[in-house]
N, C-alpha and C positions, 0 to 999 in steps of 0.2 A: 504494500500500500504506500503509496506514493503521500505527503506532508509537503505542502508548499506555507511560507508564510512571507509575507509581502513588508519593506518597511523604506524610510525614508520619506515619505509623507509628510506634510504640514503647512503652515502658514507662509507664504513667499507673496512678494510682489510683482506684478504686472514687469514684464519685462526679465524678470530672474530666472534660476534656474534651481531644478532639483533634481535629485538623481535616485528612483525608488531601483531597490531590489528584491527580489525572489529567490529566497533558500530553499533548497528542495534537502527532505530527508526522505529514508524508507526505500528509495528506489537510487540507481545513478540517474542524474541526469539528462546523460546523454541517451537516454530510451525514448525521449521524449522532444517534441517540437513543444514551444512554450510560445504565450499569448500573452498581451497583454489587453487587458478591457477597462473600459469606464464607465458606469452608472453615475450620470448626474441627477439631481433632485428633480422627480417627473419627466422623467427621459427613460426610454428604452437604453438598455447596456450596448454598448458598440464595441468593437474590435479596433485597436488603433495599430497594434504593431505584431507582428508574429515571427520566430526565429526558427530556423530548420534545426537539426538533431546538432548538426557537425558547425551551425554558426555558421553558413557560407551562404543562405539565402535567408530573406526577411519580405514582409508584407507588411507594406502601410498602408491604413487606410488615409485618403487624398487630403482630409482636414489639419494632418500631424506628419506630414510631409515636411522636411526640411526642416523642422523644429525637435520631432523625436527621434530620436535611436535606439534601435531594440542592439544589446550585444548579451554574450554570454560567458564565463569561466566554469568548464564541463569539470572541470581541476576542482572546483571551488563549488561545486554544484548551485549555482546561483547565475540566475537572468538580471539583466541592468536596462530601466528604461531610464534615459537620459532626454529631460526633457528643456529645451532651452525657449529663450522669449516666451515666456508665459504667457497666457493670457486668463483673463475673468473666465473664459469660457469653457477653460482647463479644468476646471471647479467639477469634482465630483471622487467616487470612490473608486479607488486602481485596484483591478483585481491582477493578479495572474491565473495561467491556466495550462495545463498540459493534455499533450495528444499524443497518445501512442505512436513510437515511432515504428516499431515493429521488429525491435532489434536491429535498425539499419542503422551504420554508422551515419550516411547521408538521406535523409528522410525530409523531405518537403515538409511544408506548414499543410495541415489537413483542415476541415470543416468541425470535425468531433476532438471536444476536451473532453478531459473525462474527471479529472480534479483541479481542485479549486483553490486559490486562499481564501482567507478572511476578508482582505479589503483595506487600504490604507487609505485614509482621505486627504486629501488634496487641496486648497485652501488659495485659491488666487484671488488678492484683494490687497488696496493701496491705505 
């Protein structure tokens, strides 16, 4: 059973930066492609960034283009979302999320997570 828990989260201003991670216990990490999502207050959860097994491809979705970076340390079983220029609209709770890779060292971002963390919240505001 795979333990993800999510942290770096909090209070930043418009414009700043913060850098959340994802520790994974239970399982290695590299079994798995990792997600990261956000749920804002009365918003559907969305997908912003996604990372392959081996860290050589990623998915962003078009809003957090060029402001976020999904990376990974398979060594340090921990996902890194780096997120820069903040904005208000960043505002919400970052989840992480893993998807069976299937034992492939190189395994694409898939559509199915299967575990989940907690949730870090996120706080853009001047």
């Amino acid at each position: 059973q795979l333990q993800l828990v999510e942290s770096g989260g909090g209070l930043a201003q418009p414009g700043g930066s913060l850098r959340l991670s994802c520790a994974a216990s239970g399982n290695p990490l590299s079994y798995y492609y990792i997600g990261w999502f956000r749920q804002a207050p009365g918003k559907e959860r969305e997908e912003v960034s996604c990372i392959s097994t081996d860290g050589g491809n990623t998915r962003d979705a078009d809003s957090v283009k060029g402001r976020f970076t999904i990376s990974r340390d398979n060594a340090k079983n921990t996902v890194y979302l780096q997120i820069n220029r903040l904005k208000p609209e960043d505002t919400a709770v970052y989840y992480c999320a893993a998807g069976w890779g299937w034992g492939s060292k190189y395994y694409e971002c898939g559509q199915e997570f299967d575990y989940w963390g907690q949730g870090t919240q996120v706080t853009v505001s001047s």
